[in-house]
DRENPA-3360 file (N, C-alpha, C; in nm, 2 decimals, always signed):
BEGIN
1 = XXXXXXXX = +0.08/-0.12/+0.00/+0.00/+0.00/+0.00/+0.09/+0.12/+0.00 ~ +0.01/+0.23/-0.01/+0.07/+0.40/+0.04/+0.01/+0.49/+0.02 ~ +0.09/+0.57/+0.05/-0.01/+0.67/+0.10/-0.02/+0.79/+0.00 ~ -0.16/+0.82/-0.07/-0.12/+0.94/-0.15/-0.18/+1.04/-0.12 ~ -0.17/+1.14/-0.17/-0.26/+1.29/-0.16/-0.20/+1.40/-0.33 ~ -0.27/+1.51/-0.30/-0.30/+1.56/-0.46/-0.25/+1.71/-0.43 ~ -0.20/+1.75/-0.54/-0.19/+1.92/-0.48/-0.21/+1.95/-0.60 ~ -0.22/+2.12/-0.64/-0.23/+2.17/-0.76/-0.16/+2.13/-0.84;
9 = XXXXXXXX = -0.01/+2.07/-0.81/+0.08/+2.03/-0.94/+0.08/+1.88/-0.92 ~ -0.01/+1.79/-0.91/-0.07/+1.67/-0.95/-0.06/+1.57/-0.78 ~ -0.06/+1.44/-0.83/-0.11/+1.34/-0.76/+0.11/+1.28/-0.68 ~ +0.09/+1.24/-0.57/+0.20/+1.25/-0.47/+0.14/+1.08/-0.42 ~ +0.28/+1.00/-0.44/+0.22/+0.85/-0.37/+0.33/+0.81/-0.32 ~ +0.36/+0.77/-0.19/+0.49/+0.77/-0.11/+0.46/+0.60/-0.07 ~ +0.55/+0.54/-0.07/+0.54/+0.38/-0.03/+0.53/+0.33/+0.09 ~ +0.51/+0.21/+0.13/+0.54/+0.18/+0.24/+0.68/+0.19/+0.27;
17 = XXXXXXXX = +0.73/+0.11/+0.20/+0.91/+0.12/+0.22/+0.97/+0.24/+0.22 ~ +0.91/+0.33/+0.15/+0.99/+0.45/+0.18/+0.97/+0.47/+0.32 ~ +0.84/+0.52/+0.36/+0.81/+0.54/+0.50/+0.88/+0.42/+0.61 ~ +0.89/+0.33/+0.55/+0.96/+0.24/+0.70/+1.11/+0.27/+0.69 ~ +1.20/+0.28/+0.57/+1.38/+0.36/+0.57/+1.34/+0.44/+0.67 ~ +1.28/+0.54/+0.62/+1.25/+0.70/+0.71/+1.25/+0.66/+0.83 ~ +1.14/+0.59/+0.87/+1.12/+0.55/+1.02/+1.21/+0.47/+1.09 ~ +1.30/+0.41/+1.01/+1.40/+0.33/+1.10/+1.52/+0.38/+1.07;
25 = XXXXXXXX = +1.59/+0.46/+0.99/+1.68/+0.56/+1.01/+1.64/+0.70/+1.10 ~ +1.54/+0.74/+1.14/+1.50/+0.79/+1.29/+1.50/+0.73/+1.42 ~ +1.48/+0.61/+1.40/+1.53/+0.52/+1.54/+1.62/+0.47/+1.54 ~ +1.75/+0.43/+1.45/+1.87/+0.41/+1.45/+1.91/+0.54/+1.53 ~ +1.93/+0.66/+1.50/+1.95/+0.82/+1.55/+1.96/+0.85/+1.69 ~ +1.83/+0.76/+1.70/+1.79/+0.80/+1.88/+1.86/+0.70/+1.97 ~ +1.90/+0.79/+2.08/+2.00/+0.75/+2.22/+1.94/+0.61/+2.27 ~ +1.99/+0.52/+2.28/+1.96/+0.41/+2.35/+1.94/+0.32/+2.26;
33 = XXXXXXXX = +1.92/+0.31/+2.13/+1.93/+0.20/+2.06/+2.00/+0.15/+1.98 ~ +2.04/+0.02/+1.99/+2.16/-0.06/+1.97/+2.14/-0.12/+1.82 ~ +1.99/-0.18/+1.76/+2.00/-0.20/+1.64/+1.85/-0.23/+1.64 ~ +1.79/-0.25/+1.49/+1.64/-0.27/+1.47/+1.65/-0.44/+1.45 ~ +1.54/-0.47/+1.47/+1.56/-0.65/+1.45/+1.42/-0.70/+1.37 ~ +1.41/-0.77/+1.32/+1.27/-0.82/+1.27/+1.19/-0.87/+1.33 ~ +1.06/-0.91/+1.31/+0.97/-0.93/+1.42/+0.94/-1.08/+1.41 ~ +0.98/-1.19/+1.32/+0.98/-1.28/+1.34/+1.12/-1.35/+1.25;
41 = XXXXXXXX = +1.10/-1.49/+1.27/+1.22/-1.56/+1.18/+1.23/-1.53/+0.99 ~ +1.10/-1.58/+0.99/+1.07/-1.59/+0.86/+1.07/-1.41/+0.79 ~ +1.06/-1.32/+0.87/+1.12/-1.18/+0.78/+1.26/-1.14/+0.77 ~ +1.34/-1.22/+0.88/+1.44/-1.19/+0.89/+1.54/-1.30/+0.77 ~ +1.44/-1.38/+0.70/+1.52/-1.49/+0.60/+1.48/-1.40/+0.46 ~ +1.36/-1.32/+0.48/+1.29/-1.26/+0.34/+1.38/-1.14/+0.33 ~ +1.45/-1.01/+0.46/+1.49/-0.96/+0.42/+1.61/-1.02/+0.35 ~ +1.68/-1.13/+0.41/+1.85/-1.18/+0.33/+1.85/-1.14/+0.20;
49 = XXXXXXXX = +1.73/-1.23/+0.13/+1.71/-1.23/-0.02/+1.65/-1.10/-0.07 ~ +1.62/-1.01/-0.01/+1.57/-0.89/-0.10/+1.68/-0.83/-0.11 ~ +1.67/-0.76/-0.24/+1.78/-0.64/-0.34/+1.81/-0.55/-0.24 ~ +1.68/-0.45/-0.21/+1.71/-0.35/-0.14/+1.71/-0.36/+0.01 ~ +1.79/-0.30/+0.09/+1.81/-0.31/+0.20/+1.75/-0.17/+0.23 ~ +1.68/-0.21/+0.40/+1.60/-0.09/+0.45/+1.44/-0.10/+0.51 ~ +1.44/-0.02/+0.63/+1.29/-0.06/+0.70/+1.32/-0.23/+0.78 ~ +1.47/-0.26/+0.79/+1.38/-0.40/+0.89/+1.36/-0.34/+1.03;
57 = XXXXXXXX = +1.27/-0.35/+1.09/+1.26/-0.38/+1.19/+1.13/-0.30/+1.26 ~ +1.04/-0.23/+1.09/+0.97/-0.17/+1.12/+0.85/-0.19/+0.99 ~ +0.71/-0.21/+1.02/+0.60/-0.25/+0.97/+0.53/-0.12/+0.97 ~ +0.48/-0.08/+0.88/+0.39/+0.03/+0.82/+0.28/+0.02/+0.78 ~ +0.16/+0.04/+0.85/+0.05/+0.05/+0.73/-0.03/+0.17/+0.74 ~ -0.05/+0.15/+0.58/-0.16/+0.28/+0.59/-0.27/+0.27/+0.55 ~ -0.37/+0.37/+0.62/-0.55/+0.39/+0.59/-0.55/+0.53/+0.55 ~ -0.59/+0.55/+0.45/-0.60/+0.67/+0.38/-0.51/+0.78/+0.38;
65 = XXXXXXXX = -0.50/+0.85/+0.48/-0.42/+0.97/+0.50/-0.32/+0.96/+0.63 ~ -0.35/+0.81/+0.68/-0.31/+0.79/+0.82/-0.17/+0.71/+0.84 ~ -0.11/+0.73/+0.88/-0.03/+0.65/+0.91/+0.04/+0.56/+1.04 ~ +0.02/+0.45/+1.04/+0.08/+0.32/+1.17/+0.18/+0.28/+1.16 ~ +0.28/+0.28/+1.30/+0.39/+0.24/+1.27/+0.43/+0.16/+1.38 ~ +0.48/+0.03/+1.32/+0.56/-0.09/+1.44/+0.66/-0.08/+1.46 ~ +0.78/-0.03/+1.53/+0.88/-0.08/+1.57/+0.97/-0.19/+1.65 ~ +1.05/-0.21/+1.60/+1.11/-0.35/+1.66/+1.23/-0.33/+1.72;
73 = XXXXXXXX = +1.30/-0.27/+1.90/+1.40/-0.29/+1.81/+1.45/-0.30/+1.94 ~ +1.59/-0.35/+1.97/+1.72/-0.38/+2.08/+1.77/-0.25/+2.15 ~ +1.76/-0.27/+2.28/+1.80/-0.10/+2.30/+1.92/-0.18/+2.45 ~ +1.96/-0.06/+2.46/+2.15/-0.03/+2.50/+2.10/-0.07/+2.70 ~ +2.19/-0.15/+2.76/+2.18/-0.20/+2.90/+2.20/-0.05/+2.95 ~ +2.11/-0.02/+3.07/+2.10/+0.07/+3.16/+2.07/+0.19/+3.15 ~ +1.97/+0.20/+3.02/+1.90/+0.36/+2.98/+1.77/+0.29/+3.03 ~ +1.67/+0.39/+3.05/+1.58/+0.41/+3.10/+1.51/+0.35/+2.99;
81 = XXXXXXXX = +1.41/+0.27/+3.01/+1.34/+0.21/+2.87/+1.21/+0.33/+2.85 ~ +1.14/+0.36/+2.95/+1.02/+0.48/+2.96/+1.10/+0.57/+2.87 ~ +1.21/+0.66/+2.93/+1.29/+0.74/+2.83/+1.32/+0.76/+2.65 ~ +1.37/+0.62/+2.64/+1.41/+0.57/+2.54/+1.27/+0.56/+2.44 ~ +1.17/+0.50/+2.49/+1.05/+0.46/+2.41/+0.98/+0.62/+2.33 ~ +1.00/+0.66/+2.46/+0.89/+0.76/+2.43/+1.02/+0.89/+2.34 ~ +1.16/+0.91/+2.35/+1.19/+0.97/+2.27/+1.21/+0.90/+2.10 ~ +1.19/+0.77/+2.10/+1.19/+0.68/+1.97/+1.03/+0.72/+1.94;
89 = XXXXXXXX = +0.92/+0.72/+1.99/+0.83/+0.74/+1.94/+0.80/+0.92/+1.88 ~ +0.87/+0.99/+1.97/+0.85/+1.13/+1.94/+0.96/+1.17/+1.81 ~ +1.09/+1.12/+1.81/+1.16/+1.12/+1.65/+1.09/+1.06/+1.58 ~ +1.05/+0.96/+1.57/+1.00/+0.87/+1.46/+0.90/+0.91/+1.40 ~ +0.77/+0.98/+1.51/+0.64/+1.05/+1.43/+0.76/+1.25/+1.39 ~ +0.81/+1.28/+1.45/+0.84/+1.41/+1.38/+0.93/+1.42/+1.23 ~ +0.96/+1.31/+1.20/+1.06/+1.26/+1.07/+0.97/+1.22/+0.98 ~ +0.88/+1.12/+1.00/+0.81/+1.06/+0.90/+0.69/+1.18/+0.86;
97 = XXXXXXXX = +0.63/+1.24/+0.95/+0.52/+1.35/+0.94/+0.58/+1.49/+0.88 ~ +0.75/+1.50/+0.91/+0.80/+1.61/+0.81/+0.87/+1.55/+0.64 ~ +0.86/+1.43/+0.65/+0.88/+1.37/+0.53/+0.77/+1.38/+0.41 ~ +0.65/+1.30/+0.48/+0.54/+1.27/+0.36/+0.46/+1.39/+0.41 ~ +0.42/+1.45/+0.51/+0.37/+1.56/+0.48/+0.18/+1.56/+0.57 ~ +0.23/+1.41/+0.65/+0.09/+1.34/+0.69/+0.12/+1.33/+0.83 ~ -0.04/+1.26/+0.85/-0.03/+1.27/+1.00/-0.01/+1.11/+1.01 ~ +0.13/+1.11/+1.16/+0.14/+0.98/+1.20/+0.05/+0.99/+1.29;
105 = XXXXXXXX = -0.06/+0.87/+1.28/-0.16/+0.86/+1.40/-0.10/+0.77/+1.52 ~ -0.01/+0.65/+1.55/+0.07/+0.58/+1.64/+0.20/+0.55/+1.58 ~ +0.28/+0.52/+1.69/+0.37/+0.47/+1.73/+0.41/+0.36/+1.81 ~ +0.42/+0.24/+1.78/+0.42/+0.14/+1.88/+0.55/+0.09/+1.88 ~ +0.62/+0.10/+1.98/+0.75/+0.07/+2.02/+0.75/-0.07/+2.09 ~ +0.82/-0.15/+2.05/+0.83/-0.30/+2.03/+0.99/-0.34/+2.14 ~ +1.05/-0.35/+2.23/+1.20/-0.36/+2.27/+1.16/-0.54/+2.28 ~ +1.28/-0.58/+2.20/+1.27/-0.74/+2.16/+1.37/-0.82/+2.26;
113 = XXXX = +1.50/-0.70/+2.31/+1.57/-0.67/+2.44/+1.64/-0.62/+2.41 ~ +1.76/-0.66/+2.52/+1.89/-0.58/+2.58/+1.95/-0.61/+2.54 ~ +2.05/-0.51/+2.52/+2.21/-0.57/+2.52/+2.32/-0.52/+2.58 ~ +2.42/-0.54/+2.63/+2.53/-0.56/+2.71/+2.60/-0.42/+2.66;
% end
């Protein structure tokens, strides 16, 4: 899917995948997180074989003008996870909503765990 809208100089259609790079090179950025991970086995064998690399560790969907977002991801021993979540959610909707130009409606932060 994706998400489009229209302006006087024509019709705008942004992907999912674009929107999930965006969203997980915003959470790569942010303090406390060590790497994105995939949310099961079997996506983490689908990304090996895909061309383009980008968006693992983050699920996107869109309803019309709206946008949801999953995060997946490993964050750093002894930062505050409350901290951490809520600044991964506040980068992630201010990047993607200055990108495509829409509103992120959620953010759901996913920690799969720790590491050392």
């Amino acid at each position: 899917m994706s998400v489009n809208t229209s302006n006087v100089y024509g019709k705008i259609s942004i992907s999912d995948l674009a929107i999930a790079k965006v969203a997980s090179n915003a959470a790569l950025e942010c303090y406390g997180i060590v790497e994105m991970v995939s949310r099961r086995f079997t996506d983490s064998l689908s990304e090996l074989l895909k061309k383009q690399p980008g968006g693992k560790g983050v699920k996107v969907v869109t309803n019309g003008d709206r946008i949801f977002i999953d995060v997946y991801v490993i964050i750093k021993y002894g930062v505050s996870i409350n901290a951490v979540a809520e600044s991964l959610k506040e980068g992630i909707k201010y990047k993607v909503e200055k990108f495509t130009g829409m509103i992120v409606d959620t953010v759901n932060v996913n920690i799969i765990g720790v590491k050392l």
